[in-house]
N, C-alpha and C positions, 0 to 999 in steps of 0.2 A: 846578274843583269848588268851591273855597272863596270864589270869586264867584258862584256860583249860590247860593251857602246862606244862608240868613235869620242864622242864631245858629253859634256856636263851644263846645263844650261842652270840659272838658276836668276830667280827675282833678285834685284837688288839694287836696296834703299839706304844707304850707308849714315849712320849720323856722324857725317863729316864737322867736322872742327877744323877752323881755318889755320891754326897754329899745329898740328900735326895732321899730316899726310896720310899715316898709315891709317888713320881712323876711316879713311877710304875703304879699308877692308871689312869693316865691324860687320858687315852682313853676313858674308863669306863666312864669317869664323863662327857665325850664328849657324849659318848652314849647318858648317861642318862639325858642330858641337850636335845638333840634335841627328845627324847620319852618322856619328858615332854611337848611340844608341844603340843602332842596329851593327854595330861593328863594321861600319864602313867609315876611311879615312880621306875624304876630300884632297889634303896637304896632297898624299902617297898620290892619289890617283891622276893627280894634275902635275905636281911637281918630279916623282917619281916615275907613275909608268904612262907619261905623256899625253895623256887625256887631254884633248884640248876645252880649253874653259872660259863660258861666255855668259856674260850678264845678258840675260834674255829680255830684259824691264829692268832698265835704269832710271834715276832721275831724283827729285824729289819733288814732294806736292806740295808743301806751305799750308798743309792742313792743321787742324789739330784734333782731329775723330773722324770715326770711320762714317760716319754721317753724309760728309762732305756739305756742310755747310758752316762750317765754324775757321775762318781763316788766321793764320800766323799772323801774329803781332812784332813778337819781340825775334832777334836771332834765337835766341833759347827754345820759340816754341818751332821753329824754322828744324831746328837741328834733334828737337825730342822725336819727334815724328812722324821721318820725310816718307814715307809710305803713306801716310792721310796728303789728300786733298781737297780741292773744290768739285763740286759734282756741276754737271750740267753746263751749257752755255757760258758764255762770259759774260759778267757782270761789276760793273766799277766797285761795287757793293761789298760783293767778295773776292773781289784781289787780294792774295796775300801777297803779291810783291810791286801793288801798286802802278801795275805797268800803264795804266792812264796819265800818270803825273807827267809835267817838263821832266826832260834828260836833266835839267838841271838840281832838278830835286830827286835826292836818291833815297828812298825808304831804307831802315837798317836792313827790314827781309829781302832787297832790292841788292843791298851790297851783299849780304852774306850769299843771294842767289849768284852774284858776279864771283865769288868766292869759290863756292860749289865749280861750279864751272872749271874755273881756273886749276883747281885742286883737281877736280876728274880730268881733266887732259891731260894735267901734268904725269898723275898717277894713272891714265893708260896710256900715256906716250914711253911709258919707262916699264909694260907690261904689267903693272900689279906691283903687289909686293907687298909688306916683305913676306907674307907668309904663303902666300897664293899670286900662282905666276898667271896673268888674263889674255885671253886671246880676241879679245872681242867683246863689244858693248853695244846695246841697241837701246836708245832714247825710248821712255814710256811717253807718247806723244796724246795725250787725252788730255783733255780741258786745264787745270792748272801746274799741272807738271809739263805742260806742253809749249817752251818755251819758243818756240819755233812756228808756234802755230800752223802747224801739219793739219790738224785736223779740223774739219769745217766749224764747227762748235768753239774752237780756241779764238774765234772772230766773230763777233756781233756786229750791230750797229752804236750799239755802249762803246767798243773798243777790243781790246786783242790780247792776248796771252804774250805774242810776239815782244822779243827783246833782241833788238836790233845788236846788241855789245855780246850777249849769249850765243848768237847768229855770227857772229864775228870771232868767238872765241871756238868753234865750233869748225867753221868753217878752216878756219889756221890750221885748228888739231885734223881735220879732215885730208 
């Protein structure tokens, strides 16, 4: 199957660390550790025999369970587990990255988000790396990984998902 297929698409929630780059990849090597299993190589089939390879659901949610009601606090719970988010509408309540406050006040989950960012463009402006080459990245745009506010739910009358400096960092890499 995975020799008949043009592209490889896969979820991915990287527990990026702002001090190394490569940790941009930690999803990817999760992949390809559990389709090793079945005797299939991710690396080979992307970097080898030229499989084009897209994060299909990028991002990260500022959650901290699969619940979606328990919001990141510290950078630590920001980077244990960006695949959890906030479920449903937007709410000042459960912002993990505080996006209601002054520009002038930054939450840490607010910086490490500007972090994130910065880190994901830099490491898809330069295709991936180092162990898996990326051809492409598509934002999870739902309630609190939606920093864009794409979707109608990422905007209340409470306030907004939107991060005007994520919008900006985005828009450059774009």
């Amino acid at each position: 199957m995975f020799q008949a297929t043009d592209f490889l698409g896969i979820s991915c929630y990287s527990r990026f660390k702002p001090d190394d780059i490569s940790t941009m990849e930690d999803s990817a090597k999760q992949h390809d550790t559990e389709l090793q299993l079945f005797g299939i190589d991710l690396a080979t089939l992307v970097n080898v025999q030229g499989k084009e390879f897209i994060l299909s659901e990028y991002g990260v949610g500022g959650g901290l369970n699969g619940d979606g009601n328990k919001p990141a606090q510290t950078t630590e719970d920001a980077i244990s587990m960006p695949y959890y988010g906030i479920s449903g509408p937007y709410t000042r309540h459960y912002d993990p990255w505080h996006s209601s406050l002054p520009s002038t006040i930054i939450s840490q989950t607010r910086l490490y988000l500007l972090d994130w960012y910065k880190g994901a463009t830099l490491w898809l402006s330069r295709k991936g790396g180092p162990t898996y080459r990326v051809d492409a990245a598509f934002l999870w745009a739902l309630n609190s990984w939606d920093h864009l506010a794409i979707h109608p739910t990422s905007t209340t009358k409470e306030g907004t998902y939107l991060d005007p400096d994520v919008a900006q960092i985005v828009t450059e890499h774009n």
